[in-house]
N, C-alpha and C positions, 0 to 999 in steps of 0.2 A: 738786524739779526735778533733772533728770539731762543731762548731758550728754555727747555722742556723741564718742566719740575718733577719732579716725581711726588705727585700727590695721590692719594687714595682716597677716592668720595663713595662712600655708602648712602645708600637709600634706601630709606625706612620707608615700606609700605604698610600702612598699616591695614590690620583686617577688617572687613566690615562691620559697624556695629549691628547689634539685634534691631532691625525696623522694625517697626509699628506696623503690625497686622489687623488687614477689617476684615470684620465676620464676612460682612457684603462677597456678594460673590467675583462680583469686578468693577474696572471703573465704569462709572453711569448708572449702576444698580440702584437708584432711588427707593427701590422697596425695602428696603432693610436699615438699620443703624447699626454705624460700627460702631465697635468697641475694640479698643488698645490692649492690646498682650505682646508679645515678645515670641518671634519663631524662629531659631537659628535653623532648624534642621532645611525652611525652606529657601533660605537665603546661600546656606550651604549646595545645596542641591541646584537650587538655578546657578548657581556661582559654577559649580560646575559643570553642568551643560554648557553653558557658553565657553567656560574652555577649552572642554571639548570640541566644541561646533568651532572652533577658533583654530583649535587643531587640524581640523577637517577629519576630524576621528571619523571611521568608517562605519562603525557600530552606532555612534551616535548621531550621525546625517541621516542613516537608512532611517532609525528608532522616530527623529522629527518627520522626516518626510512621510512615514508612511501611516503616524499617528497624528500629527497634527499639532492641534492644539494641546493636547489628552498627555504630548509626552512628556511635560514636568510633575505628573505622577496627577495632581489637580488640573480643573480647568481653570487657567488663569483668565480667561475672559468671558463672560456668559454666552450663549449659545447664538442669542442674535449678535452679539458686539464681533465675535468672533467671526459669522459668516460678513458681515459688514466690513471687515478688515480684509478680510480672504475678499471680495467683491473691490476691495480699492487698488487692491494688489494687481486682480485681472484687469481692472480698468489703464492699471499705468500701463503695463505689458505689451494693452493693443490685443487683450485675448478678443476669438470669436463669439460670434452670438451666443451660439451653443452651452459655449463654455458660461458665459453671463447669466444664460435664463438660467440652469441649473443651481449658479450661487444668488438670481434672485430668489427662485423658489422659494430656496431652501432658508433664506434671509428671511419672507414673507411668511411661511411653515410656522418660523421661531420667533414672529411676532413683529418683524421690522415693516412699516408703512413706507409707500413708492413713495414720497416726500422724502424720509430717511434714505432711501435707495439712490435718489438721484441728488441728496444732498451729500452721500460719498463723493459722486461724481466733482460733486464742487469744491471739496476739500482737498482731494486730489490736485483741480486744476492748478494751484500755485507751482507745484514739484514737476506736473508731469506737462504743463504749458500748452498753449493754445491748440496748437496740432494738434497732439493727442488728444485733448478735449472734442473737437469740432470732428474727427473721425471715429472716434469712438461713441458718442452722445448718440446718434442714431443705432448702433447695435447694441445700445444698454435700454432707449425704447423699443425696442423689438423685446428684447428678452421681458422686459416690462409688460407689454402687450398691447404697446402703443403701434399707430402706423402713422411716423410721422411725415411720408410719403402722401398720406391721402389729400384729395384735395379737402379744405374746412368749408 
């Protein structure tokens, strides 16, 4: 037989501290050197987006979806890392060609090499497992401009 105490436990959350902000523009950006400052305003602002997006706030799903990367006011990732993320995304999904050449393109456009294009693909493989690799792999050479159909 057990008996119920009557105890009261609070929990202390505490707030985020100020992180260390690099100039650079995202991660991978090798062209630049960061330097250390202090940004609450953008650590406030993505803090709350996510709680937002957490919320499945209405205003703020529409706001992601229909800007993208663009809608934490900055771009949090450079323009190729960014398409490169959006191209790993379509690859777990199982999206069609279509949809792939467009975000090769536009990967290629923003400086990323078919190396980097199908070295997504292989980052991917651990999360998104064999299947989806071995069925997708031929509609990411397509979009590529590969024909891996032909005879060699």
């Amino acid at each position: 037989m057990f008996e119920e105490a009557d105890t009261t436990v609070t929990i202390h959350v505490p707030r985020p501290v100020a992180r260390p902000t690099v100039t650079s523009v995202s991660p991978g950006s090798d062209d630049e050197r960061p330097t250390i400052g202090t940004s609450f305003a953008s650590v406030d602002e993505t803090e709350r987006l996510l709680r937002r997006l957490a919320l499945n706030d209405e205003e703020s799903v529409g706001m992601v979806l229909a800007s993208g990367s663009d809608a934490v006011g900055t771009a949090a990732l450079r323009p190729k890392v960014d398409l490169l993320v959006q191209l790993g995304a379509l690859l777990a999904l199982g999206a069609a060609t279509s949809s792939l050449r467009a975000t090769v393109d536009r990967a290629i456009e923003a400086g990323a090499t078919e190396s980097e294009i199908v070295g997504v693909l292989i980052a991917v493989a651990p999360a998104v497992g064999l299947a989806r690799v071995v069925s997708t792999a031929p509609r990411l050479a397509l979009a590529i401009g590969y024909d891996i159909e032909a005879d060699e």
